[in-house]
TINU-419741 format. One record per residue (C-alpha): x, y, z negated; residue in three letters; residue number from 0. Coordinates in nm, 4 decimals. Layout:
residues N
<atom X="X" Y="Y" Z="Z" type="ala" seq="NUM"/>
...
This chain:
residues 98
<atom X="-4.8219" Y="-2.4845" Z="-4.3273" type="unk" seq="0"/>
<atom X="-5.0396" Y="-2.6098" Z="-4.0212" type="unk" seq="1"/>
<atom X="-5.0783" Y="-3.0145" Z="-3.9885" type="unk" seq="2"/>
<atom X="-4.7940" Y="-2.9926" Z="-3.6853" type="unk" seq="3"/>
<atom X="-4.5514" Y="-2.8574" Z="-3.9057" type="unk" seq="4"/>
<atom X="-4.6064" Y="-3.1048" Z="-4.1573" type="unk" seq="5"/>
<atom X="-4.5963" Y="-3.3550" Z="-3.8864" type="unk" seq="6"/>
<atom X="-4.2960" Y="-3.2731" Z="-3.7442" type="unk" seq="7"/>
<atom X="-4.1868" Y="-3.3035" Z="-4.1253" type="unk" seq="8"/>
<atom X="-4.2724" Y="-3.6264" Z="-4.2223" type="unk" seq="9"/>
<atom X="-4.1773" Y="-3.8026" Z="-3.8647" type="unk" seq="10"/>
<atom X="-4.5186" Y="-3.8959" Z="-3.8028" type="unk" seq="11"/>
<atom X="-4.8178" Y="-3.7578" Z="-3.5189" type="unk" seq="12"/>
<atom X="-5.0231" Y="-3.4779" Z="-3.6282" type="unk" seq="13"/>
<atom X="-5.3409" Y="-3.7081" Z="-3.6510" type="unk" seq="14"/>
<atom X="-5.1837" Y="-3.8810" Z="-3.9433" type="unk" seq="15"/>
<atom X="-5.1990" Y="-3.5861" Z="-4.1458" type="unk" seq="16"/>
<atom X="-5.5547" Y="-3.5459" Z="-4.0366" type="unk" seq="17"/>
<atom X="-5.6139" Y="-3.8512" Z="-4.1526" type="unk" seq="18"/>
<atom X="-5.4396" Y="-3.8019" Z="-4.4523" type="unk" seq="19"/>
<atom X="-5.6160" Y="-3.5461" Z="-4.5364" type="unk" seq="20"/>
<atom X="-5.9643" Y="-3.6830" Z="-4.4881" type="unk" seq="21"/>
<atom X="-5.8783" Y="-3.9375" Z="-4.7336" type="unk" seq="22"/>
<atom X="-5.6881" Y="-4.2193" Z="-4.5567" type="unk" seq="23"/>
<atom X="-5.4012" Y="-4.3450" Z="-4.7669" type="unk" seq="24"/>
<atom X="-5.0879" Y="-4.3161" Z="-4.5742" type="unk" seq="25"/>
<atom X="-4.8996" Y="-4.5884" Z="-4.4600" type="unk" seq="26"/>
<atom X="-4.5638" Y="-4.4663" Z="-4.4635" type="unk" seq="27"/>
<atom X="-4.4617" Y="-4.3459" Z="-4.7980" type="unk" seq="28"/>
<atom X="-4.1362" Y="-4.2364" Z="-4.6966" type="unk" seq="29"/>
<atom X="-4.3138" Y="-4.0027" Z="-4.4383" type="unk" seq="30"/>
<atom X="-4.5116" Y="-3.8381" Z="-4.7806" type="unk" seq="31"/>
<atom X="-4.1698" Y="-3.8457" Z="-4.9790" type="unk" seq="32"/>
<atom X="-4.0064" Y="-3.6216" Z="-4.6868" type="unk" seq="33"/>
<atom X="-4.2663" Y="-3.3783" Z="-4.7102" type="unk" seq="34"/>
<atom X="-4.2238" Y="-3.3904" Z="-5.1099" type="unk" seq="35"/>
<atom X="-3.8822" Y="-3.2921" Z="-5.0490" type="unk" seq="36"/>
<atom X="-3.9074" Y="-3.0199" Z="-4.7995" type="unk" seq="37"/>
<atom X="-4.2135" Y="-2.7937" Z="-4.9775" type="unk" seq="38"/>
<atom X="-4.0172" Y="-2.9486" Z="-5.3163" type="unk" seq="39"/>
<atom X="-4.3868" Y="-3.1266" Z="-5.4721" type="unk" seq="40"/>
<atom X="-4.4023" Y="-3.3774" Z="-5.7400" type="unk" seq="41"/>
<atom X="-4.4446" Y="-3.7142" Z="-5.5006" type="unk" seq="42"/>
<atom X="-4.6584" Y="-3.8870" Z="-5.7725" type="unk" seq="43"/>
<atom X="-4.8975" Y="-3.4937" Z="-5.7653" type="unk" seq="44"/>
<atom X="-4.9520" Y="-3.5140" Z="-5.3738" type="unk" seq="45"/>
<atom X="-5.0572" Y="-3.8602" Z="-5.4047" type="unk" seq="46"/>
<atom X="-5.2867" Y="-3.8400" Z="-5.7349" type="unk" seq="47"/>
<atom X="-5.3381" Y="-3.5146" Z="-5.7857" type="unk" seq="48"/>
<atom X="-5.1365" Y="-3.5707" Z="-6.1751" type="unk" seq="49"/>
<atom X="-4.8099" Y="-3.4818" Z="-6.2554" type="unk" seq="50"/>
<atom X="-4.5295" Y="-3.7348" Z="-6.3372" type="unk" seq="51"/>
<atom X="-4.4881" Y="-3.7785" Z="-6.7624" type="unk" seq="52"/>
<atom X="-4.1711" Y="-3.9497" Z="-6.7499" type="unk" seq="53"/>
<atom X="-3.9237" Y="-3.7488" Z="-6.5716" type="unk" seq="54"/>
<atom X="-3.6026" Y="-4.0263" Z="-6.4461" type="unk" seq="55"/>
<atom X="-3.3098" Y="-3.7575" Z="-6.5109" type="unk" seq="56"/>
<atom X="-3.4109" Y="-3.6911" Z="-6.8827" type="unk" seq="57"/>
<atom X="-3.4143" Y="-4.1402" Z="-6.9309" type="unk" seq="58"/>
<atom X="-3.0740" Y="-4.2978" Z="-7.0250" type="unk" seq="59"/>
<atom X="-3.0356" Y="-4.6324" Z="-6.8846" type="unk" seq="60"/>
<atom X="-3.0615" Y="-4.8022" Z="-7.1540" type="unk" seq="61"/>
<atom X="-3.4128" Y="-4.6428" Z="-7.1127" type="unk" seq="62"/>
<atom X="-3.4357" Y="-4.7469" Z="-6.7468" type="unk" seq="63"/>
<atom X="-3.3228" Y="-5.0493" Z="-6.7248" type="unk" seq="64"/>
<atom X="-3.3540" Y="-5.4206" Z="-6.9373" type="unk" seq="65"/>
<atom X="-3.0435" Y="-5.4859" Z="-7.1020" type="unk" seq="66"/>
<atom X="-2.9655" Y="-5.8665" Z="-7.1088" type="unk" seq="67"/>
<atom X="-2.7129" Y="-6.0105" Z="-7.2453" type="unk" seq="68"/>
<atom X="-2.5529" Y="-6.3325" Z="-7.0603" type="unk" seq="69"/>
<atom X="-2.2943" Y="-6.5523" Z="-7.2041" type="unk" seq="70"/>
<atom X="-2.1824" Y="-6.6637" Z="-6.9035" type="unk" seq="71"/>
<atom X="-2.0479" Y="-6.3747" Z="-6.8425" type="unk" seq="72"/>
<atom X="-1.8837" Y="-6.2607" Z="-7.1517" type="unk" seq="73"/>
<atom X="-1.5556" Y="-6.1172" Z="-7.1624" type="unk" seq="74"/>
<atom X="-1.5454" Y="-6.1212" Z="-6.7482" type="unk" seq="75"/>
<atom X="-1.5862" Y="-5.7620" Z="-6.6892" type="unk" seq="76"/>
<atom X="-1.7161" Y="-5.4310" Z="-6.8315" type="unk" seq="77"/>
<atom X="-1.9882" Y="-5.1874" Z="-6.6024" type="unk" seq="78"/>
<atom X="-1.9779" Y="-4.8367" Z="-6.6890" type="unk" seq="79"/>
<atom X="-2.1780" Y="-4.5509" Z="-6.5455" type="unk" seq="80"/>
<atom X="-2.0720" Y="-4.2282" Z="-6.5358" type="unk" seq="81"/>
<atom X="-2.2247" Y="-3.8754" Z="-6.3953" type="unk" seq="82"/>
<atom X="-2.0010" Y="-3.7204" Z="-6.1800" type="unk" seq="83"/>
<atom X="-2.0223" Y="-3.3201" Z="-6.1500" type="unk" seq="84"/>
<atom X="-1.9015" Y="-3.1301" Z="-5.8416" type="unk" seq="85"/>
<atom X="-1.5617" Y="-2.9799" Z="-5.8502" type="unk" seq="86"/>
<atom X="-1.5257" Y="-2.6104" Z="-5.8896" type="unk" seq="87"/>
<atom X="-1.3239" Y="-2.4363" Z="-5.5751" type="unk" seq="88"/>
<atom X="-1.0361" Y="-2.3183" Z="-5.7056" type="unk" seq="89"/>
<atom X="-0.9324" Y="-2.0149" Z="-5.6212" type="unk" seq="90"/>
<atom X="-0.6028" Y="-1.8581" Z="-5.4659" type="unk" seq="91"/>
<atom X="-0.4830" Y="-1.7288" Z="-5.8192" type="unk" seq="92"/>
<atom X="-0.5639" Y="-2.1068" Z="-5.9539" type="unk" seq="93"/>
<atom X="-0.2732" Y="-2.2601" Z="-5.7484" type="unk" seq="94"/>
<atom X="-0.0493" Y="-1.9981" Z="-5.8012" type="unk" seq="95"/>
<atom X="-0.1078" Y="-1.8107" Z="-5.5261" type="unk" seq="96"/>
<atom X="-0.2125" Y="-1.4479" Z="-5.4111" type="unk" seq="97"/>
């Protein structure tokens, strides 16, 4: 991929990447995180050169997060998280149809 390329990528001018890669630490992170995405690279690799240990999908989030238990607001209301999954198309023969 030339520098332009991954200019035009991350929303910045092609000297940032230059400077990038002479060493310069860059000052939009979101700019590195749309590159991440489009050539699909571990964010944490580009920046360090190491691979993320903890992958986020594999935590619960009881894992993620501090659980913390107010009185104040006991008995007020319940938070539940769910994954949601993408609906399969149904199909002609499905709804009844031909």
């Amino acid at each position: 991929m030339s520098q332009r390329a991954a200019a035009e990528i991350c929303g910045v001018n092609a000297t940032s990447i230059t400077d990038w890669l002479a060493g310069m630490a860059p000052r939009d992170l979101s700019a590195v995180l749309r590159l991440c995405q489009a050539i699909k690279v571990d964010f944490q690799w580009l920046l360090t050169g190491q691979h993320s240990e903890v992958r986020l999908e594999d935590l619960s989030l009881n894992e993620i997060f501090e659980i913390e238990h107010d009185p104040a607001f006991s008995g007020m209301f319940v938070i539940e998280a769910k994954r949601l999954k993408r609906r399969s198309k149904k199909t002609s023969d499905d709804k009844g149809g031909k």
